[in-house]
Each structure stands twice: as structure tokens, then as C-alpha cells.
C-alpha positions as a Markdown table, in Angstrom:
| # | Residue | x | y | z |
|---|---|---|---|---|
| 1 | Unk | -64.4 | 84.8 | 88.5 |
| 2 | Unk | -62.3 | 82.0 | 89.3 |
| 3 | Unk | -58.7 | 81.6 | 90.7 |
| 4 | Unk | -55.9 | 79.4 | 89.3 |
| 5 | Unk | -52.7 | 78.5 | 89.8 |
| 6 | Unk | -50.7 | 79.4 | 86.5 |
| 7 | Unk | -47.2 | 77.4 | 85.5 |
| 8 | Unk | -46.0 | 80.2 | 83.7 |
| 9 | Unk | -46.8 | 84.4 | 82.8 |
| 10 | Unk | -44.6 | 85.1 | 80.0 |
| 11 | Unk | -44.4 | 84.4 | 76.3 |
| 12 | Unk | -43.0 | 84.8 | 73.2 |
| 13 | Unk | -39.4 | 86.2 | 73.0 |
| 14 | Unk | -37.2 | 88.0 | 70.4 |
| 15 | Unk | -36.4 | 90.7 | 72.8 |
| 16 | Unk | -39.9 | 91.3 | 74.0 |
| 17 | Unk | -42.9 | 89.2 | 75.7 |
| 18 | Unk | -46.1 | 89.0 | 76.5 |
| 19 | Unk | -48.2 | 87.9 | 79.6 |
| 20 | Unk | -52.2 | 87.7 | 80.4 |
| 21 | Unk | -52.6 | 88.0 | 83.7 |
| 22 | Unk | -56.9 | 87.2 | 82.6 |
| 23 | Unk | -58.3 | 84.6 | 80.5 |
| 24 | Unk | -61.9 | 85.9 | 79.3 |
| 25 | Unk | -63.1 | 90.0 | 79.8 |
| 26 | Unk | -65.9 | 91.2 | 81.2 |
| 27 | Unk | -66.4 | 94.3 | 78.7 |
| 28 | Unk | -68.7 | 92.4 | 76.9 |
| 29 | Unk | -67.4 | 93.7 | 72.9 |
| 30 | Unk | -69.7 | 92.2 | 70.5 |
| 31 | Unk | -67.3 | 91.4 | 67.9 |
| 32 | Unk | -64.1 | 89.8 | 70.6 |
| 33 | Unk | -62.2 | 87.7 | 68.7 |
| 34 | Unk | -61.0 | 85.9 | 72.2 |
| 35 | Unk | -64.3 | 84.4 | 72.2 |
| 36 | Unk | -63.3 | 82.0 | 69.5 |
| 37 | Unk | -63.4 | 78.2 | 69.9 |
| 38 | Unk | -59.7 | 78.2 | 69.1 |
| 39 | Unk | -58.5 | 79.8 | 72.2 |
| 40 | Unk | -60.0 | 76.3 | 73.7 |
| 41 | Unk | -62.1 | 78.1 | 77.3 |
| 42 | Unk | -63.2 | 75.6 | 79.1 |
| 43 | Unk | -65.3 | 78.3 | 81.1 |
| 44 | Unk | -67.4 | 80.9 | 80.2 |
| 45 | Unk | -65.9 | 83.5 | 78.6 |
| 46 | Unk | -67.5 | 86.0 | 81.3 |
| 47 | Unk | -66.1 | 83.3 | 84.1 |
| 48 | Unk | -63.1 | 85.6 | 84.2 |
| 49 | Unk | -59.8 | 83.3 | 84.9 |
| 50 | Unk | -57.3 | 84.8 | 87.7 |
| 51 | Unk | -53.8 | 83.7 | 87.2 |
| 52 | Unk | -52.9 | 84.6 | 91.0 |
| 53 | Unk | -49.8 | 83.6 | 91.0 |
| 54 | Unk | -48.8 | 86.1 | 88.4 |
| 55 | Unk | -46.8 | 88.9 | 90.1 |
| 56 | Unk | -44.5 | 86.0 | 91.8 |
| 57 | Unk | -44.0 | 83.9 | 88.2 |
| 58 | Unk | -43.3 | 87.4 | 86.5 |
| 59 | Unk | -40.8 | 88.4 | 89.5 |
| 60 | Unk | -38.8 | 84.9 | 88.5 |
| 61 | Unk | -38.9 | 85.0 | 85.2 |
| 62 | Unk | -37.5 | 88.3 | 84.9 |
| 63 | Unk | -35.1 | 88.0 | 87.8 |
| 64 | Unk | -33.2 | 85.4 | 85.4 |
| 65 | Unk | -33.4 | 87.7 | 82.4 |
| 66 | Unk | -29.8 | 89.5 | 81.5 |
| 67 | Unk | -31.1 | 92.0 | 78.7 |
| 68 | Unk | -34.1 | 94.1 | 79.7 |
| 69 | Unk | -37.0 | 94.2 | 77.1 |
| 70 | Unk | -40.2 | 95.2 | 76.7 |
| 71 | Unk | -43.0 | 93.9 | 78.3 |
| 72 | Unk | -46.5 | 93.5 | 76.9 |
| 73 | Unk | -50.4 | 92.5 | 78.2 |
| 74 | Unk | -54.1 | 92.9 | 77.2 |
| 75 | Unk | -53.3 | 91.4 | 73.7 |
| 76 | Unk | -55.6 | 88.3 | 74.4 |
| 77 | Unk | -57.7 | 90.0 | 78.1 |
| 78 | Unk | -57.8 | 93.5 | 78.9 |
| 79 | Unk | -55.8 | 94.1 | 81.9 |
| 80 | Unk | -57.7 | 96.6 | 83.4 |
| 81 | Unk | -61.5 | 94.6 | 83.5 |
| 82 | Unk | -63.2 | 95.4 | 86.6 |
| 83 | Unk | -61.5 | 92.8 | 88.4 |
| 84 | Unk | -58.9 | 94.7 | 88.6 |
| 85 | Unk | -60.1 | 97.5 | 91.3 |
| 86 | Unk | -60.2 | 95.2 | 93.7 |
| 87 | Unk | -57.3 | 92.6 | 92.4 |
| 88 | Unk | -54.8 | 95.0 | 91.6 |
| 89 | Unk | -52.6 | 92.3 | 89.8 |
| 90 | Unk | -51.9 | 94.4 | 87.0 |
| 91 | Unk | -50.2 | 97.4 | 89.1 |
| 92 | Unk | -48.7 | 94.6 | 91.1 |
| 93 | Unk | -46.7 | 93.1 | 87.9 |
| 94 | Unk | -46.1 | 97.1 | 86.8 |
| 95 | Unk | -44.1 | 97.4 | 89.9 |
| 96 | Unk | -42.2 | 94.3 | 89.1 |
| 97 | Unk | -41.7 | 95.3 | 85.9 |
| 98 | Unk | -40.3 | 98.8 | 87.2 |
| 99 | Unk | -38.0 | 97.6 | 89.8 |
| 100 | Unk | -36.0 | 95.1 | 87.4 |
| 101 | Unk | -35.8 | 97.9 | 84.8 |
| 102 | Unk | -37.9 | 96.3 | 81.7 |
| 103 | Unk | -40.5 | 98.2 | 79.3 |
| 104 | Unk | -43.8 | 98.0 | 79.4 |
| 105 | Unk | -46.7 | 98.0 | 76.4 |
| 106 | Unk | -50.5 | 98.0 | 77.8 |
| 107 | Unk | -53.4 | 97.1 | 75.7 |
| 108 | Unk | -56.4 | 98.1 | 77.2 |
| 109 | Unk | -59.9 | 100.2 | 76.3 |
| 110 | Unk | -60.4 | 101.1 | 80.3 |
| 111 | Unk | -59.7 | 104.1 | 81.9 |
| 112 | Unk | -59.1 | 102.2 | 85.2 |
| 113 | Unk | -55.3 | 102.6 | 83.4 |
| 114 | Unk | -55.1 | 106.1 | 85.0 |
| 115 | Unk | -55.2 | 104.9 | 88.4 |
| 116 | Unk | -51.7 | 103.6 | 87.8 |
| 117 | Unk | -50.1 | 106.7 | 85.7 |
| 118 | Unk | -47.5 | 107.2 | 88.0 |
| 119 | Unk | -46.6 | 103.8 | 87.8 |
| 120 | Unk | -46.6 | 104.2 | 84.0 |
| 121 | Unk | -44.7 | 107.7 | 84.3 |
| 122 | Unk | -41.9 | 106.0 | 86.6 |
| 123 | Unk | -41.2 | 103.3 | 84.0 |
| 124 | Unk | -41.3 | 105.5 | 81.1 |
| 125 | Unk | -38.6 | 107.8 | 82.7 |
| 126 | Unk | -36.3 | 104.5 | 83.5 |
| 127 | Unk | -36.7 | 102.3 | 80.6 |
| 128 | Unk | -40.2 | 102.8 | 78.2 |
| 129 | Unk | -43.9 | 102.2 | 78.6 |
| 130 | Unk | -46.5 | 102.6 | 76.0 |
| 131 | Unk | -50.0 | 102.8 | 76.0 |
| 132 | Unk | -52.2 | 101.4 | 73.9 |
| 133 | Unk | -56.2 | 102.6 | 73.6 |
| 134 | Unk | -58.5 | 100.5 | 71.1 |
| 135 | Unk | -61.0 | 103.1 | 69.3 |
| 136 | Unk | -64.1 | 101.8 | 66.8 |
| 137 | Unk | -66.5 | 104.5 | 66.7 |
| 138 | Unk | -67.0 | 108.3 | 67.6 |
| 139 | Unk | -70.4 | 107.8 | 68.4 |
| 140 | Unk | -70.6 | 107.1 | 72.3 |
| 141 | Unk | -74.4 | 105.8 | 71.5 |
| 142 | Unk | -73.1 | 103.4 | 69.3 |
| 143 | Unk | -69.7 | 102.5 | 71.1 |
| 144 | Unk | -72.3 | 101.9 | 74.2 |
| 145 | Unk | -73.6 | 99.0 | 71.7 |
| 146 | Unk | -70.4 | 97.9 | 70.6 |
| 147 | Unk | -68.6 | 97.8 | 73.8 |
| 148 | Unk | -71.0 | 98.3 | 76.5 |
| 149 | Unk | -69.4 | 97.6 | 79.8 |
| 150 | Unk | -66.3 | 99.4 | 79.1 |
| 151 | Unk | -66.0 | 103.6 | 78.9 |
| 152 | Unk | -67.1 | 105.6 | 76.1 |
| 153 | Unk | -64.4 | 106.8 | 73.1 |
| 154 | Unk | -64.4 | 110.4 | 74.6 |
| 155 | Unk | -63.2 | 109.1 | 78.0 |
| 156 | Unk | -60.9 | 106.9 | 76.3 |
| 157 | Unk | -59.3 | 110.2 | 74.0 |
| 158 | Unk | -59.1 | 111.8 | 77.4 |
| 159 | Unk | -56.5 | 108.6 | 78.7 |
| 160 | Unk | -54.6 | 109.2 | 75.5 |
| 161 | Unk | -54.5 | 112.9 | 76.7 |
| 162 | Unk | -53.7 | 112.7 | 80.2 |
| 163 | Unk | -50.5 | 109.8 | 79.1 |
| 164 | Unk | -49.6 | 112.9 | 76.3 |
| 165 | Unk | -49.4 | 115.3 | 78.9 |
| 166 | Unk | -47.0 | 112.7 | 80.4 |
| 167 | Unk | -44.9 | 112.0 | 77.9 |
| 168 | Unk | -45.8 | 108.4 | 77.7 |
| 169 | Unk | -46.0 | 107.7 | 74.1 |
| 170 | Unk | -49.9 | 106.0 | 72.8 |
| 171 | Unk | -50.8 | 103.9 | 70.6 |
| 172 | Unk | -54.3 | 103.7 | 69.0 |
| 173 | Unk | -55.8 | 100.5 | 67.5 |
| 174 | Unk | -58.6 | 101.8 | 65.1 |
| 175 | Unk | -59.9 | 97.9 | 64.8 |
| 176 | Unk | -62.5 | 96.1 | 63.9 |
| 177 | Unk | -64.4 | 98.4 | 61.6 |
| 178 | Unk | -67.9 | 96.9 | 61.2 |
| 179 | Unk | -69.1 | 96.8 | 57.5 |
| 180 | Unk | -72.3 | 98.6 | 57.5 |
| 181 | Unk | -72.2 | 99.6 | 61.0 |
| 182 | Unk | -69.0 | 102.1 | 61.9 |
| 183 | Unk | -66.7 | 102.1 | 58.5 |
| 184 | Unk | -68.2 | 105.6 | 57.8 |
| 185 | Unk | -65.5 | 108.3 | 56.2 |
| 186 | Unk | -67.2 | 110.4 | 59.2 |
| 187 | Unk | -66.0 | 108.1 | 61.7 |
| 188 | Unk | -62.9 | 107.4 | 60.8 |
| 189 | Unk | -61.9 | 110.8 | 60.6 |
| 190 | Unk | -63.4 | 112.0 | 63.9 |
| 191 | Unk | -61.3 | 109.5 | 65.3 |
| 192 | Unk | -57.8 | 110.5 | 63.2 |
| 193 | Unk | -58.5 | 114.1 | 63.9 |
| 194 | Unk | -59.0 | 113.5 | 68.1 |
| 195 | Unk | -55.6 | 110.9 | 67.5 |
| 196 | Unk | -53.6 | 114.3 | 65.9 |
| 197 | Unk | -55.2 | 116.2 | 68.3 |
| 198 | Unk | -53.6 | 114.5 | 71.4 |
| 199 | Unk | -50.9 | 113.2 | 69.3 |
| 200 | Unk | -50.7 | 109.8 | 69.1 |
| 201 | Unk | -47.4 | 108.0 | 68.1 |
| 202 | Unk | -49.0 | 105.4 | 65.5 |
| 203 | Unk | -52.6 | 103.9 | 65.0 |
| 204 | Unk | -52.8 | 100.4 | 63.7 |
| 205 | Unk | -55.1 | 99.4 | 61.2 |
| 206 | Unk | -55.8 | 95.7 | 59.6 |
| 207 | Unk | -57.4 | 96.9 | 56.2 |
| 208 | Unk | -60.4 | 98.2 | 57.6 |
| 209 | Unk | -62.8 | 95.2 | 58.5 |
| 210 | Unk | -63.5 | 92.5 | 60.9 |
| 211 | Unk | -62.3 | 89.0 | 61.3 |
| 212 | Unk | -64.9 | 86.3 | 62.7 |
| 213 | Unk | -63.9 | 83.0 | 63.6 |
| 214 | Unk | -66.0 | 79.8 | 65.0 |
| 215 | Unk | -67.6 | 81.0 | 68.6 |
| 216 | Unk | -66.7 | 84.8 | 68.0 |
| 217 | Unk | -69.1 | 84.6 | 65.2 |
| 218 | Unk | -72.4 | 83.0 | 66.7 |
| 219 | Unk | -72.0 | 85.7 | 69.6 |
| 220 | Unk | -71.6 | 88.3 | 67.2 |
| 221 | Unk | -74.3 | 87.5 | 65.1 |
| 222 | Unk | -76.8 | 87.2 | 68.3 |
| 223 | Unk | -75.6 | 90.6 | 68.7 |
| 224 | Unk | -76.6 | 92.4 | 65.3 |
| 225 | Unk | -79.8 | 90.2 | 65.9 |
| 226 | Unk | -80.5 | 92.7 | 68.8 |
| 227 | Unk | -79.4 | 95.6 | 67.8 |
| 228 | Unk | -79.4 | 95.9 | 64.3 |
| 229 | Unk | -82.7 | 94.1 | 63.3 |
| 230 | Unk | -82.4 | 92.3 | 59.6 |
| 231 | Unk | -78.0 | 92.9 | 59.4 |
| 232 | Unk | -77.1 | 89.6 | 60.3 |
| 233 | Unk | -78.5 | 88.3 | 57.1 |
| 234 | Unk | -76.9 | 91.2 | 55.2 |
| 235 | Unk | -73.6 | 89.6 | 56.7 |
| 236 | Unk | -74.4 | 86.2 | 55.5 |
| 237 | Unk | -75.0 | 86.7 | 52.2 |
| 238 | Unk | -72.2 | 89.2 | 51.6 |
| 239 | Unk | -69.8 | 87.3 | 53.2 |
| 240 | Unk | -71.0 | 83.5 | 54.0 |
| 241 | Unk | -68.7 | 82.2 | 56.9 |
| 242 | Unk | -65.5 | 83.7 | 55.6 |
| 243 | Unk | -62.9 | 84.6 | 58.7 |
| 244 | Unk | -62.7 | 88.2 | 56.6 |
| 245 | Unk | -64.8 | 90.5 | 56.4 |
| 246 | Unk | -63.5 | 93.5 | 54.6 |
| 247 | Unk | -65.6 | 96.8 | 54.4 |
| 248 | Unk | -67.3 | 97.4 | 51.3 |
| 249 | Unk | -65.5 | 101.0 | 51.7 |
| 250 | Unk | -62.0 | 99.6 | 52.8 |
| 251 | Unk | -60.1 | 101.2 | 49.7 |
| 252 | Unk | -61.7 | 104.4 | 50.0 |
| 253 | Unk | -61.3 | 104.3 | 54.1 |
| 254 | Unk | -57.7 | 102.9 | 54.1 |
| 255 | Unk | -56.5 | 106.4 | 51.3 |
| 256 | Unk | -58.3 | 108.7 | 54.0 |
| 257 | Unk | -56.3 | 106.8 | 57.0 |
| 258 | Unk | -53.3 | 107.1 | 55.8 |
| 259 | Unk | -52.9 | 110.7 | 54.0 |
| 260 | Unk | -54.0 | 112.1 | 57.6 |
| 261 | Unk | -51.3 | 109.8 | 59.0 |
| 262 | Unk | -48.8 | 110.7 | 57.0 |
| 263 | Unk | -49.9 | 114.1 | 57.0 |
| 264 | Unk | -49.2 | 114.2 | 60.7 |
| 265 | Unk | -45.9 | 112.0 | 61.3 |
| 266 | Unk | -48.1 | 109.5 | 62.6 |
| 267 | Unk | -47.0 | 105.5 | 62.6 |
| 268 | Unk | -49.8 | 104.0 | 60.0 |
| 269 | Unk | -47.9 | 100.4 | 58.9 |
| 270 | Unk | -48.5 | 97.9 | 61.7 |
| 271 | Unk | -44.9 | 96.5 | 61.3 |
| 272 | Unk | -43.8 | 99.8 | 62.6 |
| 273 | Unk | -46.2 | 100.5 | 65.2 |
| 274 | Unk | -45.2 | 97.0 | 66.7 |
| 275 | Unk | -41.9 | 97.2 | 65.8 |
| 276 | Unk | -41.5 | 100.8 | 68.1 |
| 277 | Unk | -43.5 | 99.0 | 71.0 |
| 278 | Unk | -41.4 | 96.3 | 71.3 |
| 279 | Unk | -38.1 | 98.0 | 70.9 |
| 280 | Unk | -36.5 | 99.0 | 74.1 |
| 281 | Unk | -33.2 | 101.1 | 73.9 |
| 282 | Unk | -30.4 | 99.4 | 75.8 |
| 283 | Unk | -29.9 | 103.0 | 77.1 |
| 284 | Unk | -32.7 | 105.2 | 78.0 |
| 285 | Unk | -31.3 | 109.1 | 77.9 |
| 286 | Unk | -31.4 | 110.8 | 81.1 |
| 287 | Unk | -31.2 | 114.3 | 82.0 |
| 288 | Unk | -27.8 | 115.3 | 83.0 |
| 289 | Unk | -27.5 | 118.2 | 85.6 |
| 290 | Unk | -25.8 | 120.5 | 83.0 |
| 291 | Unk | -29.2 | 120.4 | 81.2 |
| 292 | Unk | -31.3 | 123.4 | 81.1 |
């Protein structure tokens, strides 16, 4: 862990940003896509970067801001690494973000998020938060593979529950699904069924595969090369060094995704899962004291 001094926190626009209060993660997924050579780290990827100026260049930027919006992290680092116990600069920018009024959207996999419910409760009831859980695999054997320094999916479907029982609207982000490894029809609808079961606002899915780019995939690969002896060359000669990697099941998974979605009311089109976590209504409702 290292500690810079960042020259801005926010991006994007369009009535809502983003901030990464990270750079790297120290969950250790096999398959990250923010491992790739693209994202141009000039340290290791487990060499987790502090912006610690972050709280102060958020507190600026959105003191100059005239229309609240939302605001989103863990899209590129999750916010809640275990950093973060000690670091706190993720509740610190919560608290910023409550006390000017804006939204908030969290990405994360951790259940470290429930140390700041309140937090999360506080801005839902002034302006919105949502949260967002990532969820690959029912099996907590196999998610320990997968995602090994990071809780299991049954702790994770209990955050979904405890923000439910809340009211803080979730988000589920059923991505990637490994060909030959997780895109089972019995995984997929485990997970839909615990998503109804705590109900989930939408789950975003991107076709039912994974995506490998230049750095992501060499770490990958060294990955199935421990775990799942002889896959890696099932990979390569199925799909060469293509940046998609569909499921050989991805028609047949996608039909099952979304008749349970719509059979539910559930948000299945990522446009309109995005499109309801970055929308913030210029007037939240409150309870008036002739309400029963």
C-alpha cells in the first residue's frame, strides 16, 4: 500500500459521476478485468494506491456543484478492500457526500459495507443510495477459488438482505460467468432465486461470458493452470486470444435470466439498471406529519 497525492476524485458527468478512491484490490478475483495493461499501473496491482487526499478533493468539487447527482465508486477498485478498516476513506467521502445532499451508488463484493449502513440509510432517506453486490457462483467452494480474499456469496445475499430490510434499493451484477467453470443453469438460478428472494431492484448481465484483455488474461490463465488442471488449453483453442468469451450456454442461460426477471419485476436490460442508479430525483418524497 502506497499513499498519493491525487489532482482530482471525480469523473464523468451527465448528471452523475464517478470516483476511485483505490487503484488496484486486494480481493485477489482471478478473472479482474482492472488488471489489464490498459489501465497503464505502474505498480503492482496488489500495491494498493491510496488517493489520501480524496475526502478533501470530493468536499471541493461538490461544494461547487449547483444540481445534486448521483455519486458512484468501486467501478474500477472495490471501495471496501481491507484497507478500508483501518483507512476509513470511503465512509469519510459517504459523509461528504450526505452533508451536501448528492446520491450515492456503491460497487463492492465486501461485507465491510455494513459497517456504514447507517450512513447508507441516512443518504437514502435525503437524496438516494444504491447498493451494488457482484455475484458469480452459488457455490462458496468455488467462489473461495474465484474470489478468494473477499466473503463468500451467502454472506454477500445476507448484505443484499440487511440493505432490503432498509429500504436501500440493491443491485446485483451476475458477471463474469466462466465458460466451463460457473455458467451452469444451476447456478444461475440459485443465484436469481436468492436475488427474488431479498428482492433485488435489477441484476445486470453482459450476455453471459467473460471478457479478457492483455495482462487480465496471463493472470487468469495462471489461475485455471492451478485450479483447474488441463482448462486453460480448453480456453485457447475455443477461443484463441479473443477479448470475448461467450459461454457455450449463453442463449440458453440469457432465456432462463430473463423469464425469472421479468417474472419478478426485476430490472434485466443494463441500460436500465444504470439508467435507475444514476438518476437522482430533484425532489426526494418525504413523510409529511399528516402521514399515517
Amino acid at each position: 500500500m502506497h499513499f498519493v497525492d491525487a489532482k482530482g476524485i471525480l469523473t464523468g458527468g451527465g448528471g452523475h459521476y464517478g470516483m476511485n478512491i483505490y487503484r488496484g484490490c486486494s480481493h485477489g478475483c482471478i478473472y479482474c478485468d482492472s488488471r489489464s495493461k490498459c489501465y497503464q499501473f505502474t505498480h503492482l496491482f496488489e500495491d494498493i494506491e491510496v488517493k489520501q487526499n480524496a475526502p478533501e478533493l470530493l468536499e471541493k468539487a461538490l461544494k461547487s456543484k449547483r444540481k445534486k447527482c448521483m455519486i458512484g465508486t468501486g467501478a474500477m477498485s472495490d471501495p471496501y478492500m481491507h484497507c478500508e478498516e483501518k483507512l476509513r476513506l470511503t465512509r469519510k467521502c459517504l459523509e461528504i457526500i450526505r452533508e451536501y445532499g448528492f446520491g450515492a451508488a456503491i460497487q463492492t463484493k465486501s461485507d465491510r459495507i455494513l459497517r456504514d449502513i447507517d450512513l447508507l440509510d441516512e443518504i437514502n432517506h435525503s437524496a438516494k443510495c444504491v447498493v451494488q453486490m457482484t455475484l458469480t457462483t452459488y457455490n462458496d467452494d468455488l467462489c473461495q477459488i474465484l474470489e478468494p480474499n473477499v466473503c463468500n456469496t451467502r454472506r454477500r445475499i445476507e448484505v443484499l438482505e440487511k440493505m432490503q430490510e432498509r429500504g436501500i434499493p440493491t443491485v446485483v451484477w451476475l458477471t463474469p460467468i466462466l465458460p466451463f467453470i460457473n455458467d451452469t443453469e444451476e447456478n444461475i438460478i440459485a443465484i436469481l432465486n436468492e436475488c427474488v428472494r431479498v428482492g433485488v431492484k435489477g441484476i445486470i448481465d453482459f450476455g453471459m461470458g467473460l471478457t479478457l484483455r492483455e495482462g487480465d488474461r496471463e493472470y487468469y490463465y495462471a489461475a485455471l493452470d492451478k485450479h483447474f488442471p488441463g482448462m486453460k488449453e480448453r480456453y485457447t483453442k475455443r477461443f484463441g486470444n479473443a477479448y470475448e468469451l461467450p459461454s457455450p450456454k449463453a442463449k440458453e442461460l440469457t432465456k432462463v435470466f430473463q423469464r425469472i426477471c421479468k417474472e419478478n419485476g426485476i430490472l434485466s436490460n443494463p441500460e436500465e439498471c444504470f439508467g435507475f442508479m444514476n438518476e437522482l430525483p430533484e425532489k426526494y418524497p418525504q413523510m409529511s406529519i399528516f402521514d399515517s
